[in-house]
C-alpha positions in Angstrom: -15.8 -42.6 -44.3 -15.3 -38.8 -43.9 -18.9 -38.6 -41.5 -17.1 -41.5 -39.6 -13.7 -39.3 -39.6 -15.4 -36.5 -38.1 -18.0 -38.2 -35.7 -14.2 -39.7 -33.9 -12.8 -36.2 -33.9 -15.5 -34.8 -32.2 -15.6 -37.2 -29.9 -12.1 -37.0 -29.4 -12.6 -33.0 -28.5 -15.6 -34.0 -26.3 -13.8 -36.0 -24.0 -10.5 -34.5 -24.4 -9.4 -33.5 -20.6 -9.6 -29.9 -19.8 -6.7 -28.1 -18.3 -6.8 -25.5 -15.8 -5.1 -23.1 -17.9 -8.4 -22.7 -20.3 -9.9 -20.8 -17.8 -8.7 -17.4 -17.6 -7.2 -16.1 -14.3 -5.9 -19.2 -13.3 -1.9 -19.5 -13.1 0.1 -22.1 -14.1 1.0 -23.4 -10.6 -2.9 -23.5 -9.9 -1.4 -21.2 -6.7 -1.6 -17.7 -5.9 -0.3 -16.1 -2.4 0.0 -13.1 -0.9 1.0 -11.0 1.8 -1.5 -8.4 3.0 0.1 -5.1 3.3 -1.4 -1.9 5.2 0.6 1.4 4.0 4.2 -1.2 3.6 3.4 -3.2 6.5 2.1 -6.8 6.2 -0.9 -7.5 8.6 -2.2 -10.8 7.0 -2.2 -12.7 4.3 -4.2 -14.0 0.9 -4.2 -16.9 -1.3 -5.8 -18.8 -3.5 -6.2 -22.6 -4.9 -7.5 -23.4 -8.0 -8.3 -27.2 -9.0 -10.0 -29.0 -11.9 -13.2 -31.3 -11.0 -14.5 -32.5 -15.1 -14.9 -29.5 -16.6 -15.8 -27.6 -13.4 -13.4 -24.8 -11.9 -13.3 -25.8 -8.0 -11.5 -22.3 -6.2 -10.8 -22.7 -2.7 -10.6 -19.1 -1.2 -8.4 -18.5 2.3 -7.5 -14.8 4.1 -6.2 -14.2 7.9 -5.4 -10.0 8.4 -4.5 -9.4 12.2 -3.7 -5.4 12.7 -1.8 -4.7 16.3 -1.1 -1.4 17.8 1.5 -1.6 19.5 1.4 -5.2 20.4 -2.7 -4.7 21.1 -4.9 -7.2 19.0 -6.9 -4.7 17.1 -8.6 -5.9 14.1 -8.9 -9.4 12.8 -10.2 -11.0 9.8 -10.5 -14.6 9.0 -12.2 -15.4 5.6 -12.4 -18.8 3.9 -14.5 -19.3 0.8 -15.2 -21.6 -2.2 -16.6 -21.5 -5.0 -17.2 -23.4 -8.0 -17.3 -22.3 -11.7 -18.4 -23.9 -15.0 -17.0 -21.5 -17.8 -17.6 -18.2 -17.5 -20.2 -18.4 -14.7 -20.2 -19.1 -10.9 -22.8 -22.5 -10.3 -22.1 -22.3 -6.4 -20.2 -20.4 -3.7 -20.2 -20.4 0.3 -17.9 -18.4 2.5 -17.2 -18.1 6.1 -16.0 -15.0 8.0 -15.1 -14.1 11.5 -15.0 -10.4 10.7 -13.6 -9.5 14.3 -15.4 -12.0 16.5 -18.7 -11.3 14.0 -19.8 -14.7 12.2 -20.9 -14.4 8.5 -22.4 -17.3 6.8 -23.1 -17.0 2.6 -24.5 -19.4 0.5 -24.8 -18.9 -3.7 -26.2 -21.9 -5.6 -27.5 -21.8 -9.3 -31.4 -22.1 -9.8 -31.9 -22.3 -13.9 -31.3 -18.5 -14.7 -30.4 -17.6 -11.9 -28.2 -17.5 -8.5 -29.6 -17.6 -5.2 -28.3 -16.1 -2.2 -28.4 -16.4 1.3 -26.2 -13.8 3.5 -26.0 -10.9 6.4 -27.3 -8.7 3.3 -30.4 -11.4 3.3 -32.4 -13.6 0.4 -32.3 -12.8 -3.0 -31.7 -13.4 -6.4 -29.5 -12.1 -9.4 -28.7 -13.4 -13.0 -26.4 -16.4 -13.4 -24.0 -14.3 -14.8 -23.3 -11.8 -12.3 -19.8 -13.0 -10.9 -18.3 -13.1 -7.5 -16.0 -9.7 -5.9 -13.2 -12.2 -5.6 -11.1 -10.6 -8.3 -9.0 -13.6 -10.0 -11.2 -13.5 -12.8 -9.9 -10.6 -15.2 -13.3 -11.5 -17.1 -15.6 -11.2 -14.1 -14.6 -6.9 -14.4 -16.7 -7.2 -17.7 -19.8 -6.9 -15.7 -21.7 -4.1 -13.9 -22.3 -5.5 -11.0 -20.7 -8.3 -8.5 -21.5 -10.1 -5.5 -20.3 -9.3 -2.2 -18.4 -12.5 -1.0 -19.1 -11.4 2.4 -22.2 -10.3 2.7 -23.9 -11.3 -0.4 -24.7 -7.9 -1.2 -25.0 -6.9 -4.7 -22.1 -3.9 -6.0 -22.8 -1.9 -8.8 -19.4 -1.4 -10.4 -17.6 0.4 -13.1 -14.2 -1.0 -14.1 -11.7 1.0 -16.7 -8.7 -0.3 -18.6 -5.8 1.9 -17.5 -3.0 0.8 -19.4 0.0 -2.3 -20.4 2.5 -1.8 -17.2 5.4 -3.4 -16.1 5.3 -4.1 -12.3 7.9 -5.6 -9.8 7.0 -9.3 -8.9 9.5 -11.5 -6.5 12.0 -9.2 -8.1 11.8 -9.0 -11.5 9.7 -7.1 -13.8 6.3 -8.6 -15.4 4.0 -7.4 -17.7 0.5 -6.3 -16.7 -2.9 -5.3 -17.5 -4.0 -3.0 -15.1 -7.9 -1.6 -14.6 -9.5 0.1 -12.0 -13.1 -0.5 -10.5 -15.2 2.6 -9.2 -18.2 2.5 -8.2 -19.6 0.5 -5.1 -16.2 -1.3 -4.9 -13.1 0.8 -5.8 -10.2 -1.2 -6.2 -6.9 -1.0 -8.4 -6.1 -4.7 -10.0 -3.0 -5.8 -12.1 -3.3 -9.0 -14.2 -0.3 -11.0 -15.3 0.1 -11.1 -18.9 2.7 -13.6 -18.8 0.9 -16.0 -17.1 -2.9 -16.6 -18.0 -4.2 -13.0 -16.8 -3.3 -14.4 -13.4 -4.2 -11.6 -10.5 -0.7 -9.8 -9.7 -1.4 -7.3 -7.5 -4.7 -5.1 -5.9 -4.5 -2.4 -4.6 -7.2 -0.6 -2.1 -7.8 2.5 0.3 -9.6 1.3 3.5 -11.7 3.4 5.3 -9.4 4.4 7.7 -7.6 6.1 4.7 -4.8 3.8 4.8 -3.5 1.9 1.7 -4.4 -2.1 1.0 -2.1 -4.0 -0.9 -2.1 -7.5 -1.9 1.6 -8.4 -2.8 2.7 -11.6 -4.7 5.1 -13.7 -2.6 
C-alpha cells in the first residue's frame, strides 16, 4: 500500500503542470516592456513575452531604437528574436536584425552536448550551457561566457554582485539585486526581488559615449 502511495504521488508531481513562475526571470504578468532611453531621452523601445509550451520556456524577443537629429533618421535598429529554454539551458534560438538597413540572420539549435550556431560571426559550436546575452535570466550571469544574440559571437564575461538596492519603478520604490558585467559585454543590470528576479532595469554606455537605459514602463 505505501509503494502504491508513493508510485501516485510521483506521478502526481510528474505530470503536475508547470507554471511560468518556476523559471527564474520571468515576471508574473509573463510581460516585460520598456522604453529605450539615450542620456533621458527615449529612442526606442524593448520588450519581452514569456509563455509556457510543456515544460519548455518559449521567450519571444522584440526591439525597435530609431535615433533622429534634428528630425534626420539617423540610426535604426529593429531586432526580433526567440528563443526557447528547457530549465536552465537554451535548446534553440533565431533572431532577425535590420541593424540600419544591414540584415542579420542567427540560428542556435541543441546538438547532444552542445549548441550550434549559424551567424554574421559564422559556424560554430559551444557547450549547451552557455546562455544567450539577452539578460532576463539573472541565472544566465553565472556563466563566463554568452552568446551574442546578434551576431552569434561568443563574449567572454565577468559579472559582480554589487549590492540589495531600492530603485524607482512606475513610481514607487522596488527592491533590487543589482550586478555588473565587465568584460566583452559591460552592462549594469537590476533584477526585481519582488517579483521572480524579473529584469528591472540595464543600464549601458554606447560607443558614442552616451548612456543606454532600458526603463520599465
Amino acid at each position: 500500500m505505501l509503494n502504491c502511495s508513493v508510485s501516485l504521488i510521483f506521478a502526481l508531481i510528474l505530470f503536475m503542470p508547470v507554471a511560468a513562475e518556476s523559471f527564474i526571470g520571468v515576471p508574473k504578468s509573463r510581460a516585460l516592456d520598456y522604453v529605450v532611453m539615450r542620456n533621458g531621452v527615449p529612442i526606442g523601445k524593448f520588450a519581452f513575452r514569456f509563455r509556457l509550451d510543456g515544460a519548455k520556456l518559449k521567450v519571444a524577443i522584440d526591439s525597435k531604437i530609431e535615433y533622429r537629429l534634428f528630425f534626420i533618421r539617423v540610426y535604426y535598429h529593429l531586432h526580433q528574436s526567440k528563443e526557447i529554454w528547457n530549465g536552465k539551458r537554451l535548446i534553440s534560438m533565431k533572431s532577425v536584425t535590420d541593424d540600419n538597413g544591414e540584415e542579420k540572420n542567427l540560428y542556435v539549435s541543441q546538438n547532444k552536448n552542445n549548441l550550434e550556431i549559424s551567424g554574421p560571426k559564422g559556424e560554430m559550436q559551444v557547450g549547451a550551457e552557455t546562455p544567450p546575452a539577452s539578460f532576463w535570466n539573472v541565472v544566465s550571469l553565472e556563466s563566463p561566457k554568452m552568446i551574442g544574440t546578434i551576431s552569434g559571437g561568443i563574449e567572454i564575461i565577468k559579472t559582480e554582485f554589487i549590492g540589495d538596492e531600492a530603485i524607482e519603478i512606475r513610481g514607487r520604490s522596488v527592491k533590487t539585486k543589482h550586478y555588473r558585467m565587465t568584460g566583452d559585454i559591460k552592462r549594469d543590470l537590476w533584477f526585481n526581488t519582488e517579483d521572480n528576479l524579473a529584469l528591472a532595469h540595464l543600464r549601458f554606455e554606447a560607443r558614442d559615449g552616451s548612456t543606454i537605459e532600458y526603463v520599465m514602463k
